[in-house]
BATIMAR-78740 format. One record per residue: x, y, z negated of N, C-alpha, C in turn; residue in one letter. Coordinates in pm, whole numbers, padded with zeros to 5 digits, always signed. Each point is the difference from the previous one (the first is absolute). Layout:
<sites>
XYZXYZXYZa;...
</sites>
This chain:
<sites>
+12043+10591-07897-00110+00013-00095-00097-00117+00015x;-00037-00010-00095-00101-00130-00002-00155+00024+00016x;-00035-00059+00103-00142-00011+00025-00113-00028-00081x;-00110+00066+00048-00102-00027-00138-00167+00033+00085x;-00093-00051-00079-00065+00003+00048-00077+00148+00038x;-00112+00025+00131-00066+00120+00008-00103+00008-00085x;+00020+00117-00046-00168+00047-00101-00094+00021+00091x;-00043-00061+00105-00120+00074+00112-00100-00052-00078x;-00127+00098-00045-00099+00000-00042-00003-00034-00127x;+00134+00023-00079+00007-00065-00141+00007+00180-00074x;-00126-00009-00133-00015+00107-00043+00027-00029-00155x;+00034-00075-00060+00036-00069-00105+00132+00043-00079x;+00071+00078-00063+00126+00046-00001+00062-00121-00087x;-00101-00018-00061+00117-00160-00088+00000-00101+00123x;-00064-00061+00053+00036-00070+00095+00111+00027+00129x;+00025+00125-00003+00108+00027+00073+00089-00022-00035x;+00020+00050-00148+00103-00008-00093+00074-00117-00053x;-00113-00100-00003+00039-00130-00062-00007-00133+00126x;-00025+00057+00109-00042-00121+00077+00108+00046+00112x;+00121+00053+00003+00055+00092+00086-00012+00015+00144x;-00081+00098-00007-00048+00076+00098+00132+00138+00021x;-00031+00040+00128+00105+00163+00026-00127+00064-00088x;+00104+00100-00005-00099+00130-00123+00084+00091+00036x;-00069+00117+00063+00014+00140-00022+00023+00079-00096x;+00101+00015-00080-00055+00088-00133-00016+00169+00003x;-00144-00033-00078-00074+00126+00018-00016+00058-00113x;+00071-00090-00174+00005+00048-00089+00020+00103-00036x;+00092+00092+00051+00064+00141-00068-00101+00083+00033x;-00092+00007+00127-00088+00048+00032-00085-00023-00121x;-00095-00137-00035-00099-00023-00093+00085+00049-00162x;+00098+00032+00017+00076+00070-00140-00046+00126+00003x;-00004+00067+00086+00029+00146+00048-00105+00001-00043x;-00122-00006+00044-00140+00016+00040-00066-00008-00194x;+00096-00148-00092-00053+00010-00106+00067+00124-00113x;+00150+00047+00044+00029+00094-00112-00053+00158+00050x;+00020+00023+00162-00105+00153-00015-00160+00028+00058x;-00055-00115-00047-00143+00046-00010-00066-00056-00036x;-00137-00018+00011-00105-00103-00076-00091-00024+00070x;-00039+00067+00103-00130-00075+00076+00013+00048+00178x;-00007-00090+00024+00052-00007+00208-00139-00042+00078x;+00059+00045+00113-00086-00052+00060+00049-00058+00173x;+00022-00118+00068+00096-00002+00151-00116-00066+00034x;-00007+00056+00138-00051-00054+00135+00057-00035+00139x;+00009-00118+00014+00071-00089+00103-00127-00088+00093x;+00068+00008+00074-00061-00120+00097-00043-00138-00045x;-00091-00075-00035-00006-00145-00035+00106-00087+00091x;+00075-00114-00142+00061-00108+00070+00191+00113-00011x;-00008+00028-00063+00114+00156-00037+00067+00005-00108x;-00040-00121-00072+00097-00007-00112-00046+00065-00157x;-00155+00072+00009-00045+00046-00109-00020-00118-00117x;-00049-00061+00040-00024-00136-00102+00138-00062-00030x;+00093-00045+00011+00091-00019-00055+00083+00119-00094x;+00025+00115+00080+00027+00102-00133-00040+00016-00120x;-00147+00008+00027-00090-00017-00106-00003-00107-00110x;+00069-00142+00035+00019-00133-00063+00155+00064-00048x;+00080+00047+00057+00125+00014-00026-00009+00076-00144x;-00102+00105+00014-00051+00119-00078-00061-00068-00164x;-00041-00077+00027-00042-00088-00114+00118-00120-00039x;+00052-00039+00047+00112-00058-00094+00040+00062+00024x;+00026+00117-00032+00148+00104-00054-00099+00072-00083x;-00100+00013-00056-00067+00103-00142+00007-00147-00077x;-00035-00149+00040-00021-00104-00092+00096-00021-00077x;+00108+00033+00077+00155-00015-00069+00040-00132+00068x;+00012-00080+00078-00017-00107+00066+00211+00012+00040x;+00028-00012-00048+00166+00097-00020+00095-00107+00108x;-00003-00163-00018+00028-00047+00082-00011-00021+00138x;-00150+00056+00035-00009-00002+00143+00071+00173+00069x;+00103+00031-00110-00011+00146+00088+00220+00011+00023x;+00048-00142-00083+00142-00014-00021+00073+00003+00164x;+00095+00090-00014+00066+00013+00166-00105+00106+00075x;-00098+00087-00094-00053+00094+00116+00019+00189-00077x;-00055+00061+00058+00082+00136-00024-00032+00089-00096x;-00112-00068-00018-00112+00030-00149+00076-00057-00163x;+00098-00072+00040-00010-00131-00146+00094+00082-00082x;+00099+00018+00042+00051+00092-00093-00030+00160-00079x;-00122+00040+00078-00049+00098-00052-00161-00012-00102x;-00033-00078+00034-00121-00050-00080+00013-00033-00106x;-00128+00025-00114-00010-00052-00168-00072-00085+00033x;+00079-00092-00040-00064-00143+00046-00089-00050-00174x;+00048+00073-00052-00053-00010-00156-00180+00058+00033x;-00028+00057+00081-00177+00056-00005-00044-00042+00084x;-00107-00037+00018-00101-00137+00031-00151+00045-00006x;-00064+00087+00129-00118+00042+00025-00092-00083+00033x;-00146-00004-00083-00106-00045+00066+00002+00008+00120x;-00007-00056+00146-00089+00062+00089-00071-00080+00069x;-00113+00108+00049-00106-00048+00056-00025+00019+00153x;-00017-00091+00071+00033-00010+00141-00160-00031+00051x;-00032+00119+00103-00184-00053+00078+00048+00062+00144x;-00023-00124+00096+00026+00008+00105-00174+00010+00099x;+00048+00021+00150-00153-00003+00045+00069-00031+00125x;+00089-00066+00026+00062-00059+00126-00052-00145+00046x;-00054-00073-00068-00019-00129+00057-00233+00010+00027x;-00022-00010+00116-00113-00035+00061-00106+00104-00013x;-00088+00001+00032-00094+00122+00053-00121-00007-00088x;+00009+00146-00071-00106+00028-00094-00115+00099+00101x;-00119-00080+00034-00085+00067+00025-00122+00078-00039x;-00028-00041-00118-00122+00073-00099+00073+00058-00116x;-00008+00073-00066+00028+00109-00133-00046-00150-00073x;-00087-00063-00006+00028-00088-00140+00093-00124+00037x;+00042-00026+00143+00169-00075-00019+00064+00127-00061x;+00057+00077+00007+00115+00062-00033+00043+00018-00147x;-00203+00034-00071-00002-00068-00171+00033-00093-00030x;+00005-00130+00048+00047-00077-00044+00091-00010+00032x;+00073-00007+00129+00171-00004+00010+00057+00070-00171x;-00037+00124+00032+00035+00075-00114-00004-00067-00118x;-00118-00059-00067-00027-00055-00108+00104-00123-00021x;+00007-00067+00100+00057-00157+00014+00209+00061+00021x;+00009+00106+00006+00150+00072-00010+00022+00020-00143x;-00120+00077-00037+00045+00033-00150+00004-00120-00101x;-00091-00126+00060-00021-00072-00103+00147-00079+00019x;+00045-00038+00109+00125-00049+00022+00162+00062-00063x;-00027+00106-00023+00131+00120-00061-00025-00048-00163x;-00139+00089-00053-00028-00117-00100+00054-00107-00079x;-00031-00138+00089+00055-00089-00065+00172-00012+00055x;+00058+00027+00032+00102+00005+00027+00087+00153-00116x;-00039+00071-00021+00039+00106-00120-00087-00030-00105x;-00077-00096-00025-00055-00052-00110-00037+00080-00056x;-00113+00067+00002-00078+00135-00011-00142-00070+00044x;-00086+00019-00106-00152-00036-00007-00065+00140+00073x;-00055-00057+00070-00141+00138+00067-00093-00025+00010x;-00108+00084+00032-00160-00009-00036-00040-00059+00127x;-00151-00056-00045-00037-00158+00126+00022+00160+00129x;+00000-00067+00158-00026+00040+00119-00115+00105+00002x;-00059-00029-00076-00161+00109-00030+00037+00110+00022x;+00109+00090-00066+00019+00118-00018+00094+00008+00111x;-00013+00108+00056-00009+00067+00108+00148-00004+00026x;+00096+00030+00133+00127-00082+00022+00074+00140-00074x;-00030+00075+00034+00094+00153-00035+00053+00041-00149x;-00116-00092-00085-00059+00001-00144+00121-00144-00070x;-00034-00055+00043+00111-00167-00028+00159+00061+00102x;-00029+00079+00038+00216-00006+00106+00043+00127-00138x;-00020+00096-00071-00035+00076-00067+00080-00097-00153x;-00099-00112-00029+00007-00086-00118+00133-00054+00024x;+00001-00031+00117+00134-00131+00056+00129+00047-00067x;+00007+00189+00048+00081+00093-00026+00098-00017-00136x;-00172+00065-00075+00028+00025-00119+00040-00088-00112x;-00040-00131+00017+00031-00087-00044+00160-00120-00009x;+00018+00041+00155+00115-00042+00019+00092+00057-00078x;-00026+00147+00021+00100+00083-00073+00014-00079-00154x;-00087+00016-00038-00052-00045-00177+00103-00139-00013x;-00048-00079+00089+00074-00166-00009+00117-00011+00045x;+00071+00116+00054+00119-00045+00023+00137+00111-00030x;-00106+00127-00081+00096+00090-00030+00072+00027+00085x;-00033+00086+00122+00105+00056+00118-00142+00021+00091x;+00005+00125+00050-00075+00060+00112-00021-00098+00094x;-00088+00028+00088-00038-00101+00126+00067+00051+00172x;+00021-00104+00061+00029+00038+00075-00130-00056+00167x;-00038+00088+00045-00111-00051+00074+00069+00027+00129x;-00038-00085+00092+00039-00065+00123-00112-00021+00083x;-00036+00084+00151-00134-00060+00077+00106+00019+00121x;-00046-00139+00055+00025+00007+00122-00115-00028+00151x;+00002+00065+00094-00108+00031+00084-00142+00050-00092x;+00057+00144-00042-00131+00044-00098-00089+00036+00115x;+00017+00010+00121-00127+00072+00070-00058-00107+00153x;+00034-00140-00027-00030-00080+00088-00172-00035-00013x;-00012+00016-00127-00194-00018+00023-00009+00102+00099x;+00000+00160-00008-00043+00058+00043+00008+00018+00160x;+00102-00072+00060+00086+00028+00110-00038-00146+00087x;-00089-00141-00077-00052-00056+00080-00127-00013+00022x;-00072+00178-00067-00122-00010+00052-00045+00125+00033x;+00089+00037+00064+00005+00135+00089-00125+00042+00117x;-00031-00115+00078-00068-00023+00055-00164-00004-00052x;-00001+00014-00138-00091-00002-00070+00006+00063-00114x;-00015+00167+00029+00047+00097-00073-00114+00017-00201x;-00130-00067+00041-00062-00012-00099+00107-00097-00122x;+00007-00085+00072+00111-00138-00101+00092+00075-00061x;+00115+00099+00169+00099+00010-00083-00008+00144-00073x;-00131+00053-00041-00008+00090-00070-00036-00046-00170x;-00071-00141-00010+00011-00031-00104+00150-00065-00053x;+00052-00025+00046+00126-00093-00006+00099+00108-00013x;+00005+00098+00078+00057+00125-00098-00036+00075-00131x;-00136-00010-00070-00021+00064-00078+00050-00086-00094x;-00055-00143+00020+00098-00104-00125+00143-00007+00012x;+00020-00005+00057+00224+00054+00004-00017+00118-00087x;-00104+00108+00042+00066+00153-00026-00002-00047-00151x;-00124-00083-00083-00027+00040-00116+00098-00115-00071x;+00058-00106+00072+00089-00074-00043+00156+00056-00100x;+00054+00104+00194+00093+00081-00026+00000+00080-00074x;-00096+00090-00034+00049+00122-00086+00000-00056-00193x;-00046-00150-00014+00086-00030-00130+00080+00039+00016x;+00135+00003+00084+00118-00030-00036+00027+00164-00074x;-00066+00019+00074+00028+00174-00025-00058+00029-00174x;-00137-00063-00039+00018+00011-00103+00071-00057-00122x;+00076-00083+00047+00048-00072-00087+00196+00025+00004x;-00009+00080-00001+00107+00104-00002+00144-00052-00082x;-00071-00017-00157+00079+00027-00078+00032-00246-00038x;-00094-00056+00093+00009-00094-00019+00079-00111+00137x;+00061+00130+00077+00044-00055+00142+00191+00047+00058x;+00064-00091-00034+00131-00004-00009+00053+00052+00195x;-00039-00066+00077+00000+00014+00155-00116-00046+00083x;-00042+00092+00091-00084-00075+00089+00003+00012+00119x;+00012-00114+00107+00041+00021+00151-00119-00070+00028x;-00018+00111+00153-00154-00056+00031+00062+00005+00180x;-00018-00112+00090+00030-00001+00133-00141-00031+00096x;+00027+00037+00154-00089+00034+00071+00034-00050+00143x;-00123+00054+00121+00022-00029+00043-00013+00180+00076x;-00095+00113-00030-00034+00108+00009-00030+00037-00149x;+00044+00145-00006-00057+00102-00122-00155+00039+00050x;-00078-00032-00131-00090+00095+00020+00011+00152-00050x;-00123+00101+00029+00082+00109-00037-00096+00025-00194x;+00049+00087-00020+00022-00004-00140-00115+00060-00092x;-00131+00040+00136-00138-00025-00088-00050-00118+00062x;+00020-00069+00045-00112-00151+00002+00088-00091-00121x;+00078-00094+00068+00087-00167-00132+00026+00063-00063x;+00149+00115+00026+00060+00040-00078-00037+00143-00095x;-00114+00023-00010-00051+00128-00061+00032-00034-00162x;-00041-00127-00059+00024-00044-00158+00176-00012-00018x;+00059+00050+00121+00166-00108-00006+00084+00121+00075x;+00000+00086-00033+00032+00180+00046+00178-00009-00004x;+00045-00111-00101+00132+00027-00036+00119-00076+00052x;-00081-00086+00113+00109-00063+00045+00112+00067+00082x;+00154-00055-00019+00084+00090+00105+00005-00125+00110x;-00031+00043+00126-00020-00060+00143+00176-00002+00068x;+00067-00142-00012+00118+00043+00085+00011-00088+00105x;-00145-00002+00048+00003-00089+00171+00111+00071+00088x;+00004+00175-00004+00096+00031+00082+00121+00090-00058x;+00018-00053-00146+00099+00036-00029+00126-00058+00047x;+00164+00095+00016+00064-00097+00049+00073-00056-00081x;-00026+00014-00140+00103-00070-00113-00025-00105+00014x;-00129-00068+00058-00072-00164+00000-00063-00025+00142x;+00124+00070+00104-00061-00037+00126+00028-00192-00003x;+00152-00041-00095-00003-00129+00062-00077-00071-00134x;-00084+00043-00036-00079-00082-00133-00034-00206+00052x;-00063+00079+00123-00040-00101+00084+00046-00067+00154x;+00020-00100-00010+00082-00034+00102+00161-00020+00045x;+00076-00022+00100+00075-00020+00019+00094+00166+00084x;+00108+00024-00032+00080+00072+00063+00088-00093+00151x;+00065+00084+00079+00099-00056+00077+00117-00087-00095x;+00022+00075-00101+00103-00020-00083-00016-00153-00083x;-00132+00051-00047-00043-00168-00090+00015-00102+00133x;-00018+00019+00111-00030-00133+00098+00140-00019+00030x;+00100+00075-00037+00137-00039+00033+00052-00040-00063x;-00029+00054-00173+00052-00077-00098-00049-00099-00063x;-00129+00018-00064-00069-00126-00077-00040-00088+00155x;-00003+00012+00088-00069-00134+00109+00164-00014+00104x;+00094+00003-00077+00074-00016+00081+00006-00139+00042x;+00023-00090-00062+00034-00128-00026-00076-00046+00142x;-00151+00052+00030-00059-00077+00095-00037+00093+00149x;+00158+00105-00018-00010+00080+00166+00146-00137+00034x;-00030+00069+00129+00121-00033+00077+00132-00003-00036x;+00074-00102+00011+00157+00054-00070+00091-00150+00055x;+00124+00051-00004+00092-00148+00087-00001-00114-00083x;-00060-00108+00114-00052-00115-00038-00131-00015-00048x;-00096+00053-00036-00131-00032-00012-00104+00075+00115x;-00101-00061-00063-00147+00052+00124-00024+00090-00086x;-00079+00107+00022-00097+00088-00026-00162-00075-00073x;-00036+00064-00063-00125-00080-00062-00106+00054+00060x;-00061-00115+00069-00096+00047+00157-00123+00035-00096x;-00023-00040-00108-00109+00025-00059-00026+00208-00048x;+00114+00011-00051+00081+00120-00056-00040+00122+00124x;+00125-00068+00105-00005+00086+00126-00160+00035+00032x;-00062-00097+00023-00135-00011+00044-00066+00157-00076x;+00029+00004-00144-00072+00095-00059+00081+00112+00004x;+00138+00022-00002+00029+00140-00011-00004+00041+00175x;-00027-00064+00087-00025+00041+00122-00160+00070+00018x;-00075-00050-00033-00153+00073-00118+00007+00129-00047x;+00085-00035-00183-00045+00114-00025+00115+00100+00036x;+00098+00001+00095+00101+00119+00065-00129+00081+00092x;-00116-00049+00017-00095+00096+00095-00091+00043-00132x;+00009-00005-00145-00107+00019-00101+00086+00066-00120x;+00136+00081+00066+00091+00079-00102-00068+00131-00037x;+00024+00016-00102-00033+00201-00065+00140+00086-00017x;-00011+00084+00067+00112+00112-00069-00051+00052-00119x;+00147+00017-00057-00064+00016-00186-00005+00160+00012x;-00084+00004-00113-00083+00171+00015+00092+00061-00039x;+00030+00140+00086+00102+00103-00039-00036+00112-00073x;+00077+00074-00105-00091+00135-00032-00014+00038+00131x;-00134+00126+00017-00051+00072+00094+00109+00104+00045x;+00100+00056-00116+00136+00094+00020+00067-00085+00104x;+00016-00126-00022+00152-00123+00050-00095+00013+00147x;-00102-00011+00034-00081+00012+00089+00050+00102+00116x;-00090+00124-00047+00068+00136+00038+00099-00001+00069x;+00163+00011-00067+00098+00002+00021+00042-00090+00105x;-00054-00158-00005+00032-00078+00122-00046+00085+00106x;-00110+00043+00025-00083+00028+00131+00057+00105+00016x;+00068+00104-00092+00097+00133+00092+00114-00021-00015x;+00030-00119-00017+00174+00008+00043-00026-00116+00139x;-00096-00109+00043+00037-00033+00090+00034-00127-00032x;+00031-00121+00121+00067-00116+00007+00140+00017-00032x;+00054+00131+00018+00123-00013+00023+00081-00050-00169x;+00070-00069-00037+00091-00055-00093-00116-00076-00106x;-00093+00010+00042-00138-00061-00115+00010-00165+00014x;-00022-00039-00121-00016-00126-00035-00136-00081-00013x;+00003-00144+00047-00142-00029+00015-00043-00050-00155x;-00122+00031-00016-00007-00057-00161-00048-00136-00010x;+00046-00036-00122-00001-00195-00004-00139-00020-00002x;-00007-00104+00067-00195-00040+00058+00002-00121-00131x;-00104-00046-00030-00039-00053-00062-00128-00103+00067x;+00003-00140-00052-00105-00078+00048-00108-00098-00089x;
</sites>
């Protein structure tokens, strides 16, 4: 098999795609997720692979059809429908006052905006009031529901913990951010929202009641990350094998995260049953990293 380069720290899914990088495919998963339901919600560890799903997640509603040829999605997708979407992240640098977070906000929407070519009202009006417009409008200009995308929705709040006044304002603007989505119902095709913790569902999420949470579901234990299996098959090229070295760079990291694996969540029944029948003939379940 032929060698290729590592995606370490690459969250970009076209650049994986086109610049060949190894790739995990996690498509059938981001298939799954778009034909039975409409609004999610996963919480992972930062540095876990949420931000690239999420990129993956958006060229596959754009219709982006070539970057998806040779993966497990392509033959099942209408590559003929082609969603607005709108992507507001809160992962890059530290919002410490409620009026950074307005403007992050403001300076997100105005950026989606010109990029879905959709006019909105000056910054004046209030962020909850313009993400609302972004919506509705998109819908209007591009004939097809929206698809909204946040990734690290609760990092304001979580880097000013220490300063519970801050992160009490910095939650109330998320809360009143989020529960558009909720009203805008009939103008919202999918929406995945990722984390790093849930809050519980009267503070952020009190306007946003409807999300289904499958941080520990096990249909999407491997949403994120690598299996034993993926490191044997997609990274084969750069383990050990007769006549080559091992890729010290590679080794270096799955020697890492083999101490930072999850067992994927079992029903609570599959549970049960292990613990009264015992070690005896039981199988270990596939870890994930």
């Amino acid at each position: 098999m032929q060698r290729k380069k590592l995606p370490i720290g690459i969250q970009t899914f076209r650049e994986i795609r086109e610049e060949g990088y190894y790739y995990v495919d996690k498509t059938a998963l981001a298939q799954q997720l778009a034909t039975e339901g409409k609004y999610y919600f996963l919480s992972r560890p930062r540095r876990f692979g949420k931000s690239l799903f999420l990129d993956t997640l958006a060229e596959l509603f754009e219709g982006n059809e070539s970057l998806f040829r040779g993966l497990q999605c392509h033959g099942r997708w209408d590559w003929t429908q082609r969603y607005p979407v709108i992507r507001l992240s809160f992962g890059a640098g530290r919002l410490s006052k409620a009026e950074g977070l307005q403007e992050h906000i403001q300076a997100s929407l105005d950026d989606n905006a010109v990029r879905l070519n959709v006019s909105l009202e000056p910054p004046t009006q209030s962020p909850h009031l313009r993400f609302r417009q972004l919506i509705q409008q998109a819908h209007a200009q591009h004939g097809q529901r929206v698809v909204v995308l946040v990734d690290e929705y609760d990092k304001p709040i979580l880097d000013n913990l220490t300063e519970p006044a801050i992160a009490r304002q910095m939650r109330d603007g998320l809360r009143d951010l989020y529960s558009v989505i909720k009203d805008n119902d009939a103008h919202i095709r999918f929406a995945f929202l990722t984390g790093v913790s849930k809050f519980s569902k009267v503070s952020i999420f009190s306007g946003l009641n409807n999300l289904n949470d499958i941080t520990i579901d096990a249909s999407y234990s491997a949403i994120c990350g690598y299996t034993d299996e993926d490191v044997d098959t997609v990274f084969a090229p750069e383990l050990t094998g007769p006549g080559q070295e091992a890729n010290p760079c590679l080794v270096q990291r799955l020697q890492l995260d083999r101490h930072l694996r999850l067992q994927p969540v079992r029903p609570a029944a599959a549970v049960r049953q292990s613990a009264s029948s015992g070690p005896t003939g039981s199988r270990p379940a596939r870890r994930h990293f």
